[in-house]
N, CA, C and O of each residue as an XYZ file, in Angstrom:
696
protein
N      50.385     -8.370     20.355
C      49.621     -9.085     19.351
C      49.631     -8.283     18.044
O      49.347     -7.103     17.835
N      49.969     -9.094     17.365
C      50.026     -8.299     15.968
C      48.385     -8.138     15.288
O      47.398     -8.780     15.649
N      48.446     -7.088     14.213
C      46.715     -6.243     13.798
C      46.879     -6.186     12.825
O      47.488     -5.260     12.289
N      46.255     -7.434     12.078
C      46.576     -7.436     10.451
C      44.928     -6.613     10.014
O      43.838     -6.774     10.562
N      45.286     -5.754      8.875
C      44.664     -4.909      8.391
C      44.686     -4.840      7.483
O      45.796     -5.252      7.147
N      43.710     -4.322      5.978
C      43.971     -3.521      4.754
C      45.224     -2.349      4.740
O      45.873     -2.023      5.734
N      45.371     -1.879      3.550
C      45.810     -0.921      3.235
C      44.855      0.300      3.643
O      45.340      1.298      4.177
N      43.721      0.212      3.423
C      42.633      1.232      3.186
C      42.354      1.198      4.443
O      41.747      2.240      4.693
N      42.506      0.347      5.699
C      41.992      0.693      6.816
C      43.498      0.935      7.483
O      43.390      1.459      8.592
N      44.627      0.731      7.157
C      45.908      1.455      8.125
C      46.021      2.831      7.501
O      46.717      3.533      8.235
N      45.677      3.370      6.618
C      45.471      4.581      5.991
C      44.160      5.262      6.312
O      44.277      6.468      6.098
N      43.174      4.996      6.667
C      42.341      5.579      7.938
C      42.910      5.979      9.399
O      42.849      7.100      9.903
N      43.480      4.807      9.972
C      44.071      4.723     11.112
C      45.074      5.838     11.207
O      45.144      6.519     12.230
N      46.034      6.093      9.927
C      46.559      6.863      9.958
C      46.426      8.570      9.746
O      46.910      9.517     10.365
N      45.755      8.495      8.860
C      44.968      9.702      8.575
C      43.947     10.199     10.442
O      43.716     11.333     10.864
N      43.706      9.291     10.882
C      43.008     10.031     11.725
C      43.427     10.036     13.080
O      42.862     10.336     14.131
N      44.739      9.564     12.744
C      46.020     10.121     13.825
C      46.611     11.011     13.510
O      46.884     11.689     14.500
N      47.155     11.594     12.221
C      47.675     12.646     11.724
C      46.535     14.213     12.401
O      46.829     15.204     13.068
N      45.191     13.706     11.778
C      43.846     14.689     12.159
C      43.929     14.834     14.139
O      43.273     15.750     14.637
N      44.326     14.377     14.601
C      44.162     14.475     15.801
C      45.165     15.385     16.166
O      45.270     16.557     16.528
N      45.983     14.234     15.896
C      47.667     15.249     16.285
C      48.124     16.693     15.896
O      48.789     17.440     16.614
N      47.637     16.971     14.588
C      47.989     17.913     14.096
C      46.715     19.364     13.600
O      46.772     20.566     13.341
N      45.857     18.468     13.681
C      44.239     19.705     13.937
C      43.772     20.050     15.488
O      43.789     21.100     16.130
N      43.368     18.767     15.791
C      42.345     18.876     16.803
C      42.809     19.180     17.775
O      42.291     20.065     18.456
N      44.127     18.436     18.216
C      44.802     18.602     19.676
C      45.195     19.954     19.644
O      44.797     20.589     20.620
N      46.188     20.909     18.403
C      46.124     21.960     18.741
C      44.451     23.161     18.692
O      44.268     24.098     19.468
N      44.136     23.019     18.327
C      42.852     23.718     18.449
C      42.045     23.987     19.749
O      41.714     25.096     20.169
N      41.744     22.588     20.402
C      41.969     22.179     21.356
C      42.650     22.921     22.887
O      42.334     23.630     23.843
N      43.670     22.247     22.353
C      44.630     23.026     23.260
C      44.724     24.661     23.638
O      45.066     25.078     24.745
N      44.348     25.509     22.480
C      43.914     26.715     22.177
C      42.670     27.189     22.502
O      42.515     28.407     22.591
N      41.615     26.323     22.725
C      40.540     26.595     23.503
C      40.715     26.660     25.086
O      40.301     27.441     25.943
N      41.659     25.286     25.119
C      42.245     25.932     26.818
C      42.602     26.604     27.416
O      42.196     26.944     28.528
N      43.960     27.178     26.477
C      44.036     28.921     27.081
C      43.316     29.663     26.956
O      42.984     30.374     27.905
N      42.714     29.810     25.564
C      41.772     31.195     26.056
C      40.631     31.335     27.108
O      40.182     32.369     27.603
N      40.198     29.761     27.374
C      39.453     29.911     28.815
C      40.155     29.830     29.762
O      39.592     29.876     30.855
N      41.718     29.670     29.721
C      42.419     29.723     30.981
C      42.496     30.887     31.869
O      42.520     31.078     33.085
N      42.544     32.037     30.121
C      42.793     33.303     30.397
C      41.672     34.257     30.386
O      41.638     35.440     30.046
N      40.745     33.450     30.846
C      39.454     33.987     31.385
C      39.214     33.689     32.731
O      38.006     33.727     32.960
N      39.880     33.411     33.696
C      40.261     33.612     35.087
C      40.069     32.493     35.217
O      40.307     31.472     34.572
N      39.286     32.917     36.749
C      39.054     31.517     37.963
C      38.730     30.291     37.234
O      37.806     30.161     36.431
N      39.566     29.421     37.583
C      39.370     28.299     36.487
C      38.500     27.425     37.180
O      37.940     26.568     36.497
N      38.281     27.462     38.338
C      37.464     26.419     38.821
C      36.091     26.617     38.346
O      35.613     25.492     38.202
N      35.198     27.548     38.023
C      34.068     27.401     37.861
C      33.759     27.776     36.422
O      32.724     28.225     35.928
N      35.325     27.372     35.699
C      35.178     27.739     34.319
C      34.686     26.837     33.509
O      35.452     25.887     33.348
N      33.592     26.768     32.878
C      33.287     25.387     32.223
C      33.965     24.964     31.045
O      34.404     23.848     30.765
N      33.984     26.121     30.340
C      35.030     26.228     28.935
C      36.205     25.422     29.058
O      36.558     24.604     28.208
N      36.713     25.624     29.960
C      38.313     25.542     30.368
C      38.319     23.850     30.667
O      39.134     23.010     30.287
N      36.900     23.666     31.623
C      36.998     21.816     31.999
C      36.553     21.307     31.083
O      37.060     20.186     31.056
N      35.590     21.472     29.899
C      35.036     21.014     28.693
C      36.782     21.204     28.134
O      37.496     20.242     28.418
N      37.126     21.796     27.750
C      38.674     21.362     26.969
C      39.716     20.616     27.433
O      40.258     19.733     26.767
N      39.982     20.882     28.388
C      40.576     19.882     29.088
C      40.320     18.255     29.068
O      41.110     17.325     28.905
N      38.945     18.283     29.292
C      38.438     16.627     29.211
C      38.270     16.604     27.537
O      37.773     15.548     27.143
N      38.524     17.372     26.701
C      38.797     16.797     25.343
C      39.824     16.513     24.888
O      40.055     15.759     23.942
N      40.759     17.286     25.737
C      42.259     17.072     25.405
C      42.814     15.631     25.755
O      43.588     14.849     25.203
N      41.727     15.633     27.457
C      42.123     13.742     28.062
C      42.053     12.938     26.844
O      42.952     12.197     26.445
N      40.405     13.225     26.023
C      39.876     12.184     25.093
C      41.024     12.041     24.298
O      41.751     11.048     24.332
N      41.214     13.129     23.504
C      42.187     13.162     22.202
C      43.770     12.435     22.719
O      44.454     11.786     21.927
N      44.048     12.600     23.699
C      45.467     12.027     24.211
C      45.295     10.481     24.383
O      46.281      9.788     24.131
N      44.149      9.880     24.783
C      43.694      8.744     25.077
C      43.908      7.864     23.655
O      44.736      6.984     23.424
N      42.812      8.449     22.748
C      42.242      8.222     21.354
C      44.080      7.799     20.521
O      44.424      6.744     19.989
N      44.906      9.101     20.723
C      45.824      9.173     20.170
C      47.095      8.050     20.624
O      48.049      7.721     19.919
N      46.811      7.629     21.889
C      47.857      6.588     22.506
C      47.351      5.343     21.550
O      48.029      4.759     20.704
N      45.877      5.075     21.939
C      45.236      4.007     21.440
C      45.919      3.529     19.955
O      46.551      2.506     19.688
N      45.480      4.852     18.972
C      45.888      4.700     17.752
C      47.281      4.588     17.717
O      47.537      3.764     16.838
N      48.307      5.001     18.229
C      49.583      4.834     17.960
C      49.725      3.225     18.234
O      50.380      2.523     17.464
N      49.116      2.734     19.297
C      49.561      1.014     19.646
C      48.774      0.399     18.158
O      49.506     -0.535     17.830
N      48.217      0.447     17.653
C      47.368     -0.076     16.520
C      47.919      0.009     15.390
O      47.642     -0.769     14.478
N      49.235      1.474     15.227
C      49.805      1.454     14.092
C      50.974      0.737     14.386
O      51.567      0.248     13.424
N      51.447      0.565     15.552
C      52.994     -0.158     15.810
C      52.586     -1.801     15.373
O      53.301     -2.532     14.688
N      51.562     -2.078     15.821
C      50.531     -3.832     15.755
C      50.342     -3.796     14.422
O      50.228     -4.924     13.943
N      50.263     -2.866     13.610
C      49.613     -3.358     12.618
C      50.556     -4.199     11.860
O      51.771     -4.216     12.057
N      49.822     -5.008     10.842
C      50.188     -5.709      9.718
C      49.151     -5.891      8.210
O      48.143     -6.519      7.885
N      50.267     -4.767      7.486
C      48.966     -4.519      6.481
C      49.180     -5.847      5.340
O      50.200     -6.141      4.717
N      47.664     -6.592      5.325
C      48.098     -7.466      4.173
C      47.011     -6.607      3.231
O      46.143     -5.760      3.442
N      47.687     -7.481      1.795
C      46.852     -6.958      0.717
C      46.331     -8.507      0.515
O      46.982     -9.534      0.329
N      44.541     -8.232      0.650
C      43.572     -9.677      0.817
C      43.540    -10.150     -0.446
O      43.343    -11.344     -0.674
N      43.753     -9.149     -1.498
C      43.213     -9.536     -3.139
C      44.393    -10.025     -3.576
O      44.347    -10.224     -4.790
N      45.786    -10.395     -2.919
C      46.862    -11.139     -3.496
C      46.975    -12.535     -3.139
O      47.963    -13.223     -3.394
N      45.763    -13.001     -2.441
C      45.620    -14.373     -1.403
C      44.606    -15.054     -2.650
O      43.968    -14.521     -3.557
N      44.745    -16.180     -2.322
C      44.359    -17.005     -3.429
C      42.544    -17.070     -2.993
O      41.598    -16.815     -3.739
N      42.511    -17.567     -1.319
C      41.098    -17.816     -1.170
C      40.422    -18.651     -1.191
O      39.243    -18.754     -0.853
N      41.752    -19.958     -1.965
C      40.904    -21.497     -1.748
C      40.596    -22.084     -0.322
O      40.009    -23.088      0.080
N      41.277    -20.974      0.298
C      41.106    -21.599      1.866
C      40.782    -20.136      2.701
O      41.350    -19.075      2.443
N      39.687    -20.333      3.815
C      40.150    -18.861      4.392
C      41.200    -18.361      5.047
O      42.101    -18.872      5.712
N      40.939    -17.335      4.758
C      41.835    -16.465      4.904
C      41.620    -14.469      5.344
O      40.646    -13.757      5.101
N      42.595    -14.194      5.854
C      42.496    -12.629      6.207
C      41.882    -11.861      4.748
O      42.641    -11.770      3.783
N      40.385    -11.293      4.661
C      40.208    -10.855      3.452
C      38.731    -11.353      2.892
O      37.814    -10.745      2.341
N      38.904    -12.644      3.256
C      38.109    -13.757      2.592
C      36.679    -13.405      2.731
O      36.279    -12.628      3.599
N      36.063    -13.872      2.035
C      34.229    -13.267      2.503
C      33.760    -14.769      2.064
O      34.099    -15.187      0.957
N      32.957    -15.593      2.966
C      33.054    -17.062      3.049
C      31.207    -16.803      3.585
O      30.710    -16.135      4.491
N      30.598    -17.718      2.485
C      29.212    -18.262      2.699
C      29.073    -19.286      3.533
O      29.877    -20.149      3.182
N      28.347    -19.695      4.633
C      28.259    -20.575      5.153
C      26.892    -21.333      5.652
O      25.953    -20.654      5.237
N      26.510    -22.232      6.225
C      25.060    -22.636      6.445
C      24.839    -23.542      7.769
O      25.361    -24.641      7.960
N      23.990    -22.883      8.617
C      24.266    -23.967      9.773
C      23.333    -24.986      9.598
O      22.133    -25.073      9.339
N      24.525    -25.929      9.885
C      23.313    -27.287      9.452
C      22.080    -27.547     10.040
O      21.035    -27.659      9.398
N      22.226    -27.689     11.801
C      20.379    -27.399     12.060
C      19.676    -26.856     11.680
O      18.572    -27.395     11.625
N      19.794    -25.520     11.190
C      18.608    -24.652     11.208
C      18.813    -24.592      9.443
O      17.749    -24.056      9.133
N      19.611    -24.847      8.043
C      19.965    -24.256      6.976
C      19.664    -23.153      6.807
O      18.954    -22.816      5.860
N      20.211    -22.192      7.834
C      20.054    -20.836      7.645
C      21.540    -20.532      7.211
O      22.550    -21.061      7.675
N      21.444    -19.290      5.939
C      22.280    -18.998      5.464
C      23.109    -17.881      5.898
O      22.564    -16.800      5.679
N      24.463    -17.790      6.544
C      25.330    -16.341      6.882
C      26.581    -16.309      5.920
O      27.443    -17.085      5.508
N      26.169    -14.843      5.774
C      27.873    -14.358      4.804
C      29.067    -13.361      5.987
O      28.807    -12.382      6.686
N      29.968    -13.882      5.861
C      30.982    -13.072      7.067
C      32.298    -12.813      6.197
O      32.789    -13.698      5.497
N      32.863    -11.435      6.307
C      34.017    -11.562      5.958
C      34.540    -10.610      6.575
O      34.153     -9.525      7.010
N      36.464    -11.766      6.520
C      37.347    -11.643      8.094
C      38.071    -10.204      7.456
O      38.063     -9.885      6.267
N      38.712     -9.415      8.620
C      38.824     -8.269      8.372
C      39.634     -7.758     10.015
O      39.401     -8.401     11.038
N      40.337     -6.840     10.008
C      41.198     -6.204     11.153
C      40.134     -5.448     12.202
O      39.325     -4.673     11.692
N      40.115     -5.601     13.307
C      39.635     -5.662     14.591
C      38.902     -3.659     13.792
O      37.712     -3.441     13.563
N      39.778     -2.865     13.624
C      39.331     -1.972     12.997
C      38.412     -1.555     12.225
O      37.858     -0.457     12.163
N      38.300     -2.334     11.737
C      37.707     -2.534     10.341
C      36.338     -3.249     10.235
O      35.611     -3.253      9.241
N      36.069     -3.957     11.626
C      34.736     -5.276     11.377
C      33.754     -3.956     11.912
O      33.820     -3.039     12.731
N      32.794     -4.506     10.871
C      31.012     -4.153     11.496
C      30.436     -5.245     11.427
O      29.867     -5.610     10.398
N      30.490     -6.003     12.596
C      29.713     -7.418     13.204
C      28.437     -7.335     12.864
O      27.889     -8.436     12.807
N      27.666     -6.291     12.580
C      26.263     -5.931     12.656
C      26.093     -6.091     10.858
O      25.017     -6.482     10.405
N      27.124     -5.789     10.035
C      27.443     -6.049      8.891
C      28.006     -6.967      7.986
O      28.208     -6.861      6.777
N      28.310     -8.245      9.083
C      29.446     -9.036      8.725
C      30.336     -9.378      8.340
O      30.672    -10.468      7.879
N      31.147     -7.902      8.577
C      32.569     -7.629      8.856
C      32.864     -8.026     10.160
O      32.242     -7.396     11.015
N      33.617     -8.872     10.560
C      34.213     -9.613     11.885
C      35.692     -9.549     11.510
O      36.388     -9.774     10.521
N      35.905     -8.955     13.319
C      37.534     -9.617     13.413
C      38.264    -11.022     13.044
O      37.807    -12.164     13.101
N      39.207    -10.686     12.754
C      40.123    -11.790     12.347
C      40.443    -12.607     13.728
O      40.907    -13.747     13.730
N      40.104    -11.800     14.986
C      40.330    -12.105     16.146
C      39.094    -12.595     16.821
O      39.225    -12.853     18.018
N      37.832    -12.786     16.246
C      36.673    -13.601     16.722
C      36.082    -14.965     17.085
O      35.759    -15.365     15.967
N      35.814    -15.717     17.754
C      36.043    -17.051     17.871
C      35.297    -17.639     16.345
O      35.677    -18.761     16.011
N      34.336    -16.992     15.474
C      34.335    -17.437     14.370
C      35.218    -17.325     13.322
O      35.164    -18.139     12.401
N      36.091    -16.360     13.330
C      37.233    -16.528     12.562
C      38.230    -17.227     12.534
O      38.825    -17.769     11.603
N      38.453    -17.183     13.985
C      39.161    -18.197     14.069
C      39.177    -19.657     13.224
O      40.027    -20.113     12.459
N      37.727    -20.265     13.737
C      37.464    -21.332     13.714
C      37.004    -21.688     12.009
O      36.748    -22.813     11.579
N      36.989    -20.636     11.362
C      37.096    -20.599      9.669
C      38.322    -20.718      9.052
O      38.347    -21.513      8.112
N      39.666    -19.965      9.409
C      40.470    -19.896      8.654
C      41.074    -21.270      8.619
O      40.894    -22.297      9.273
N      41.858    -20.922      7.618
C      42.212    -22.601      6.665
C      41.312    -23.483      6.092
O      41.751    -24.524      5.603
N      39.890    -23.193      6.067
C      39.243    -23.805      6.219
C      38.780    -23.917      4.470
O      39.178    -23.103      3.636
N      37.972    -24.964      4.185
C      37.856    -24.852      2.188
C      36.715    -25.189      2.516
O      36.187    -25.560      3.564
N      36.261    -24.946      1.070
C      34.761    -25.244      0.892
C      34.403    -26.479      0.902
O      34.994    -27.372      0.295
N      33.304    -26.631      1.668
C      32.574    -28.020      1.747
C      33.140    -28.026      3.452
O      32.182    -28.138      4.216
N      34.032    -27.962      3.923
C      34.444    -28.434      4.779
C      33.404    -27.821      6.598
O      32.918    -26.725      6.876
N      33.450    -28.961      7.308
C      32.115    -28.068      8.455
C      33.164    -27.881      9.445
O      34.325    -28.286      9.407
N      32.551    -27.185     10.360
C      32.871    -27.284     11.685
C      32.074    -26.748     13.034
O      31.027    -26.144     12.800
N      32.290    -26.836     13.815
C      31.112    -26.628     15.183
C      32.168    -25.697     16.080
O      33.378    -25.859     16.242
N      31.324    -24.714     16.579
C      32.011    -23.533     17.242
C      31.320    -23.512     18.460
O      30.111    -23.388     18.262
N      31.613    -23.583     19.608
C      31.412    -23.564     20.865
C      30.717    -22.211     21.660
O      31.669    -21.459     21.868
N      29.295    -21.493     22.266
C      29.004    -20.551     22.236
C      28.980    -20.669     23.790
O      29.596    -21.581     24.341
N      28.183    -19.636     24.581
C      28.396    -19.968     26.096
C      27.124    -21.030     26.576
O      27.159    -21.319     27.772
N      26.027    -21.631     25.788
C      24.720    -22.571     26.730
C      24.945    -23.328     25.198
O      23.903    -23.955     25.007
N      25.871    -23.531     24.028
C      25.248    -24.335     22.854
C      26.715    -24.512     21.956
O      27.835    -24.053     22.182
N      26.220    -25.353     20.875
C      27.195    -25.544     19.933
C      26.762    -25.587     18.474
O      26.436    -26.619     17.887
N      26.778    -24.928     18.189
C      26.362    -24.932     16.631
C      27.571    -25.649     15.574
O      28.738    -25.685     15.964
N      27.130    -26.289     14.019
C      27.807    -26.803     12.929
C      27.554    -26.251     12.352
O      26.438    -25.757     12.516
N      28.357    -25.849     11.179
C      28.651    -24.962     10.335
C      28.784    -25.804      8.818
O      29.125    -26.929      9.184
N      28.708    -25.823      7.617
C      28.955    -26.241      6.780
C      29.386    -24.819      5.531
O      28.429    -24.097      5.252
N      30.672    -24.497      4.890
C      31.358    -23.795      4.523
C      30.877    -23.877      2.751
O      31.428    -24.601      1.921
N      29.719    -22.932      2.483
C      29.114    -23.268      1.102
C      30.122    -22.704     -0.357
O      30.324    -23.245     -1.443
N      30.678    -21.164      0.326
C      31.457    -20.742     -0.782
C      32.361    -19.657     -0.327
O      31.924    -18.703      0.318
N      33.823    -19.801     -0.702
C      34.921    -18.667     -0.095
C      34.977    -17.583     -1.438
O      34.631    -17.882     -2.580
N      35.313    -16.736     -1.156
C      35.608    -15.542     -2.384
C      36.259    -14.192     -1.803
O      36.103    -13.833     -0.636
N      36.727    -13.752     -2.401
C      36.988    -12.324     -2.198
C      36.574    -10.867     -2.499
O      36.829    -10.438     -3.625
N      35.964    -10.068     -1.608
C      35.419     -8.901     -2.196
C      36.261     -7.596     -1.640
O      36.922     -8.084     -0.724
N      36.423     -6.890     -1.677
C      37.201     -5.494     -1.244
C      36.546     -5.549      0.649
O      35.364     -5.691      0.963
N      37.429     -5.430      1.378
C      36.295     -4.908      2.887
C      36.158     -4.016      2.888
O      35.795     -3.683      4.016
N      36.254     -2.590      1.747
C      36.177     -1.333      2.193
C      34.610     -1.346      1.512
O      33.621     -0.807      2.009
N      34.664     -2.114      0.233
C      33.559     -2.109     -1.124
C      32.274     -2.777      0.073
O      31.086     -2.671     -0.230
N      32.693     -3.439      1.398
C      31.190     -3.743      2.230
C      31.321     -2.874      2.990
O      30.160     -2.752      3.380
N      31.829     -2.223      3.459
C      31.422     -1.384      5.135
C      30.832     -0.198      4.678
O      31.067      0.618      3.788
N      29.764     -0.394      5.799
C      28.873      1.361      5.696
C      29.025      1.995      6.701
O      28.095      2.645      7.180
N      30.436      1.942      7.339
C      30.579      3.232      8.400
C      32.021      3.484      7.483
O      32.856      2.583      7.407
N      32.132      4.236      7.096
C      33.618      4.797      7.131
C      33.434      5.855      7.833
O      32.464      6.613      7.805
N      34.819      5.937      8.774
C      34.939      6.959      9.472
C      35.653      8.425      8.419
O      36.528      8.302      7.562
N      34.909      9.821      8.855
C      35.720     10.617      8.401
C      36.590     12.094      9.385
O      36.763     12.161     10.602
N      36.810     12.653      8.793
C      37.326     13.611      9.565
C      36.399     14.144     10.850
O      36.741     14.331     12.018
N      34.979     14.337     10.142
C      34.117     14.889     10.888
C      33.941     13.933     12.334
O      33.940     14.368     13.486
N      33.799     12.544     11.906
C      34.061     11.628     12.778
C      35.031     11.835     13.878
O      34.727     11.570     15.041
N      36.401     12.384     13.481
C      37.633     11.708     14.592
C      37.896     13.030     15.416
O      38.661     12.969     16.378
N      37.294     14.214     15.076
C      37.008     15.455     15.916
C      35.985     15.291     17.586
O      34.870     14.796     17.749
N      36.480     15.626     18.116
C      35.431     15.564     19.138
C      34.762     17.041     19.386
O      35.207     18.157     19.117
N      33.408     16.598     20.057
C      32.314     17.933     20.152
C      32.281     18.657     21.431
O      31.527     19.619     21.576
């Protein structure tokens, strides 16, 4: 499955595969020997605390490599937006209740659902894209069905909404 993304979030992705590969894992790895070479390894804690970081970091690092082969970086601010789209930040209103939600679609990476950054891969994204203003639709949940009515599409940066960026300090493990 292809992982369409920003620029700014495959350049995270990447950056904190580079940080793994080339800081942490050796460092890492260097904590292992020197508790290796502090004997009996079985009741060495040092030695199994590095080890199970090394699992993490090898894990972390497979993960990220499938994410950079998947990816597909679009640039959202070259998309027009009359319709949604990967990028798009789209007002909407459910008609029972006229309660108002703002969501904008964004790479599986990249969403804070809690922020309304959502995957491009979410059954509400789905069920948005192509979609223009004015236009409704009803999305299927597991006991209900809600309608949707599509108030206004636009474009804002997804980096200019998210309040987690990950940083270095982040992609280190403790």
């Amino acid at each position: 499955m292809i992982e369409p993304m920003s620029i700014e979030g495959y350049d995270l992705l990447v950056e904190e595969f580079k940080f793994l590969l080339e800081v942490e894992k050796p460092k890492v790895a260097h904590e292992k020997l020197t508790a290796a070479a502090q004997g009996d390894r079985s009741e060495n804690a040092d030695y199994h605390a590095a080890k199970e970081k090394l699992r993490f970091i090898e894990r972390r690092l497979f993960y990220l490599n499938s994410m950079i082969q998947k990816s597909q970086i679009i640039d959202p601010s070259s998309l027009s937006h009359a319709r949604v789209s990967f990028g798009s930040t789209v007002k909407i209103v459910n008609i029972e209740s006229d309660e108002e939600e703002i969501y904008t679609l964004c790479g599986v990476l990249e969403s804070e659902p809690e922020n309304g950054l959502i995957s491009i891969h979410s059954p509400l994204a789905k069920a948005l894209i192509g979609k223009e203003e004015e236009d409704e639709f009803t999305i299927k949940l597991p006991h209900t069905k809600k309608s949707y009515e599509i108030l206004k599409i636009e474009y804002k940066n997804i980096f200019s909404l998210k309040k987690n960026i990950r940083t270095k300090v982040d992609f280190s493990f403790h």
